[in-house]
N, C-alpha and C positions, 0 to 999 in steps of 0.2 A: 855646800851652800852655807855661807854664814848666815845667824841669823841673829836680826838687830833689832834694836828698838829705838826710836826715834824721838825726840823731845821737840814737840813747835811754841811759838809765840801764839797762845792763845788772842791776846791782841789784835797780832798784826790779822790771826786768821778772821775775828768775831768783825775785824774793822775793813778786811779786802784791799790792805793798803799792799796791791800788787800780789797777793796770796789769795786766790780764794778758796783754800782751807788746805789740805795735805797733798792735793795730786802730785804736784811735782815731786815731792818726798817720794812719795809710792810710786814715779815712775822710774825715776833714779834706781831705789833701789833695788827695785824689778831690773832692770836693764843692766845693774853697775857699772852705770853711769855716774861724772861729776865725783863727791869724794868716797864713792862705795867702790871699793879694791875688785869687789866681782857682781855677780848676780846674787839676789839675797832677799832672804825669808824676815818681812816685818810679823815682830811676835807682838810690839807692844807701840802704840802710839799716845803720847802723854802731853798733855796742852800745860803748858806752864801760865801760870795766873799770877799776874799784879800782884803784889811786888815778889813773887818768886819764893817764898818762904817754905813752900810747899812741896816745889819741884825734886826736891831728893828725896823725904817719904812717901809722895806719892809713884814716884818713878819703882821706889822698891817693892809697894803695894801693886804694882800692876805685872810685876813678875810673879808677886805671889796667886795671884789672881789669875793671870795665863798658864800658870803651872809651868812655865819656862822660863830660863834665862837665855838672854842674848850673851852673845860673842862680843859684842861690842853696840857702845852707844852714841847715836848722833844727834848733834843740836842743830834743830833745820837751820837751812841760809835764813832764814828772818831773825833766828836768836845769835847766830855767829857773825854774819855779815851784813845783815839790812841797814838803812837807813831811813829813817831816826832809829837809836840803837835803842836797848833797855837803860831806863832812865835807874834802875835800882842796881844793879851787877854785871861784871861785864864778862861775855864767855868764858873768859880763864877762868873765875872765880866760878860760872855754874858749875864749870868742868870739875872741878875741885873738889863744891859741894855735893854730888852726884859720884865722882869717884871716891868720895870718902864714904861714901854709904852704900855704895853697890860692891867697892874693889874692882869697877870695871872699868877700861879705858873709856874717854870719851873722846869723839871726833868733832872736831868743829866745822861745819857745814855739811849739808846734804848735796845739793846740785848747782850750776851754774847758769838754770834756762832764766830769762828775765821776763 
């Protein structure tokens, strides 16, 4: 079982615009379901905060804090594919900032339920 960690739009979740907070994440990747290859162990779940500045030291701080690292990391459907999108960065770029500070691949979206 791989085991991931998962990056949401703190936004979209504080706002309910269509998310109301991580379930669908954690169902997905319970089930591997949408873009999780199998079934899969969440070790870390990290809300990404206006304007995002934060999101790759604190992503590495919550590995160090779970005493784990993930196999790979996902940026929920709110931060990859919602709409209205992130008005500061656009997924490539989180992916970037996050895999230059972890070394770990990142996946863009978590599930497809609407």
């Amino acid at each position: 079982m791989k085991k991931v960690a998962i990056i949401g739009c703190g936004n979209y979740m504080s706002q309910c615009f269509a998310c109301p907070g991580d379930w669908k994440c954690l169902k997905s990747a319970t089930l591997g379901e949408g873009r999780f290859e199998e079934e899969s162990q969440v070790i870390a779940f990290v809300r990404c905060e206006c304007p995002g500045r934060t999101v790759a030291p604190n992503t590495g701080f919550a590995f160090k804090l779970a005493e784990m690292k993930p196999d790979v990391i996902h940026l929920s459907s709110c931060m990859a594919i919602a709409k209205p999108d992130c008005p500061y960065h656009s997924p490539e770029e989180f992916a970037e900032m996050i895999t230059a500070k972890t070394g770990l691949e990142v996946v863009l979206g978590t599930h497809e339920y609407m």
